[in-house]
N, C-alpha and C positions, 0 to 999 in steps of 0.2 A: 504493500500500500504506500511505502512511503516513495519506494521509486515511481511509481505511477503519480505521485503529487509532486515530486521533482520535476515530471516529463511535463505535466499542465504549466506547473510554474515558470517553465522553461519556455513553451509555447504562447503562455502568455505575455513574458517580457520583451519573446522576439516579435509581435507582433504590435507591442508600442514602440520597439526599438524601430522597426523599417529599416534594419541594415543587414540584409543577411550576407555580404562580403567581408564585414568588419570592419568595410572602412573609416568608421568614426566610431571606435567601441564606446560602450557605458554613456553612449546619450540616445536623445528619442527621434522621434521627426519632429515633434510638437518644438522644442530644446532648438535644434538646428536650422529652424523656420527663423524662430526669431533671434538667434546669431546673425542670418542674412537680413533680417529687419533693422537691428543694431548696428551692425559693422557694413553693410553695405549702403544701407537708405537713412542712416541717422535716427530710427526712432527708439522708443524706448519703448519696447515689451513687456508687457508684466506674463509673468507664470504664474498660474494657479492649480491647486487640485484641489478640487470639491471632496469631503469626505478621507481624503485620502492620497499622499505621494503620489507620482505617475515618473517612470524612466519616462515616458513620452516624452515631458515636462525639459528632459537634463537636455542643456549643450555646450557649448565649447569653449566661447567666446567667451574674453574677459568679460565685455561690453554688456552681457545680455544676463539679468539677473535669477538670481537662486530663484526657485519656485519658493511659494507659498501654500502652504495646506491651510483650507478652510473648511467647516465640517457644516451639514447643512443643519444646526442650529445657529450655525453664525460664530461671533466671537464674544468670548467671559473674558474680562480684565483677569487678571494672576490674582490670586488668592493665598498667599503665602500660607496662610491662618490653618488651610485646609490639611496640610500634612508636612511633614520633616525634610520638603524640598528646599524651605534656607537652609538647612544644617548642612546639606546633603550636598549643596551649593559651594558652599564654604570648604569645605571638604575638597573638595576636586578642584577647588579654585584655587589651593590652598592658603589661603588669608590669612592664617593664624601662622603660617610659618612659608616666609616667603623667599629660604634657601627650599622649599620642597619644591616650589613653581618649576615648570615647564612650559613646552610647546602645546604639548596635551590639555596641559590645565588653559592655557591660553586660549588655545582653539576652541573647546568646549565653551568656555565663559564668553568670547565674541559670540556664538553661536546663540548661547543663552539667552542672551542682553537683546540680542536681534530679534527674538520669539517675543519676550517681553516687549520689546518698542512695538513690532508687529500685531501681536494682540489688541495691547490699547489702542493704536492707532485705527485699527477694524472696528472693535468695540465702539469708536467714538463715531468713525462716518455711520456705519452699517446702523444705528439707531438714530440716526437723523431722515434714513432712506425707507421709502413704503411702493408696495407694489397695488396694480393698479386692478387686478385679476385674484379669485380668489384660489387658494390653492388647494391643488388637491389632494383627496389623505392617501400619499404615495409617497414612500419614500424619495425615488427620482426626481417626482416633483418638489419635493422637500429643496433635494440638491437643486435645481435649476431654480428655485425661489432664490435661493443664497446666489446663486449667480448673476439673476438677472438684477438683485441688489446690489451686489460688487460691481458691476460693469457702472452704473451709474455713478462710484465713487471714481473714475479714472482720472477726474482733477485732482480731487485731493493724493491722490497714491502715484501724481506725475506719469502715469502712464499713458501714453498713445494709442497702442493696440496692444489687445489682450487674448490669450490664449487660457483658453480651459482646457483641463480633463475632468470629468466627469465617468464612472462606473457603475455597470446597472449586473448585477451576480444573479443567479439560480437559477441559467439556462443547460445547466448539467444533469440533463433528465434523463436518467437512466430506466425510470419507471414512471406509467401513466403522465406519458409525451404529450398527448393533444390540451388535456386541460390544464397541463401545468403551463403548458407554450401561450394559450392561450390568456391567463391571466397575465402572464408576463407581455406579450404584446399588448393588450388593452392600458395596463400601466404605463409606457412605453411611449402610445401613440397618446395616451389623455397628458399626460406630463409634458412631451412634444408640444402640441396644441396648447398648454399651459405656455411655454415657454415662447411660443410664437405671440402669440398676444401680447406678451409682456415687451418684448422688443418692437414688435409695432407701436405698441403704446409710446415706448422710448426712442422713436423712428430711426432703429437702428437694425429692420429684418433684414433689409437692402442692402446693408452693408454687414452681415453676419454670414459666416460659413459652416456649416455644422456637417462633421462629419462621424460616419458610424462606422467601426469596425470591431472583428470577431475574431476571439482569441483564435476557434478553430473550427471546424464542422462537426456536424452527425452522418452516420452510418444510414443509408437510403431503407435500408429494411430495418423492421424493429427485431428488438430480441423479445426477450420468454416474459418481461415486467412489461412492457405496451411502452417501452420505451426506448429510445437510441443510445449506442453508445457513439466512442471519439472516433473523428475522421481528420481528413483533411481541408482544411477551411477552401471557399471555391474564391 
């Protein structure tokens, strides 16, 4: 089992990567888009991932900045109060004894400090911004509410053009295929249709690109559960 969750993971990564030469390991297409948005045309990209990291997301360029994860409740200011992440902080930072510092402790702590300014900085546009459709109870749609909020802070966050990733899971139907596919596309297309409204309302459909891709395929015949297994994506 665990090889078989290696091989998905593995299928997965290569199909936000878009490089199966290697010629640019360890970034995405999403990543390497806005490298040539930065370093060729002067603008300034933002990276995001809704819910969750994307390699799509990584690329190269000095010019072209670190992704951001945003989860589709939005953004909560730091809360020190909540658990032993000062102490824990302090620690790896090491503050209390500053022949232990390094590169390490360094690195993490710019890292740190960055999450925190990021945080509040979201925390503070994203509760000044309201959507104009109401949303629907789907998780997906959950994420593209948080999205179609962020895009409207691109002043404040100095961005130009902005790139998402966005992730919709549980198309791994090995058993009772048709109804499970089916609530999964209804989700899908109502969350869609949420998210189109929302950027017409913002007169930005015109200028929105949205593209869908698949970790990998299913098998044309079912098996013994009414359900497909793994193929090759078409």
């Amino acid at each position: 089992m665990c090889y078989v969750t290696r091989i998905l993971s593995f299928l997965q990564n290569e199909a936000k990567r878009g490089d199966p030469f290697l010629e640019q390991p360890r970034t995405g297409y999403l990543g390497r888009l806005c490298d040539v948005l930065a370093s060729k045309f002067g603008y300034q990209p933002g990276t995001l991932g809704i819910n969750g990291g994307s390699v799509a997301l990584v690329g190269n360029e000095a010019a072209t900045r670190s992704p951001t994860v945003v989860n589709e409740n939005e953004a909560k200011p730091f809360d020190p109060s909540n658990g032993g992440i000062t102490r824990d902080a302090i620690a790896l930072n090491a503050q209390n004894n500053l022949a232990r510092s390094n590169v390490f402790g360094e690195w993490w702590s710019d890292r740190f400090n960055r999450g925190l300014n990021e945080v509040e900085l979201f925390a503070n546009i994203l509760s000044e911004t309201t959507l104009s459709n109401q949303v629907p109870d789907y998780k997906l749609s959950q994420r593209f509410a948080s999205l179609a909020k962020i895009i409207q802070t691109k002043d404040d966050r100095r961005s130009d053009r902005d790139v998402f990733a966005v992730t919709m899971g549980g198309f791994d139907t090995h058993s009772n295929m048709k109804p499970r596919t089916s609530a999964l596309f209804k989700e899908l297309d109502n969350s869609l249709e949420f998210l189109k409204a929302e950027l017409v309302e913002q007169d930005l459909w015109d200028k929105a690109t949205i593209v869908l891709v698949s970790d990998f395929g299913r098998t044309l015949t079912p098996n013994n559960n009414e359900g497909t297994d793994h193929a090759w994506a078409g």
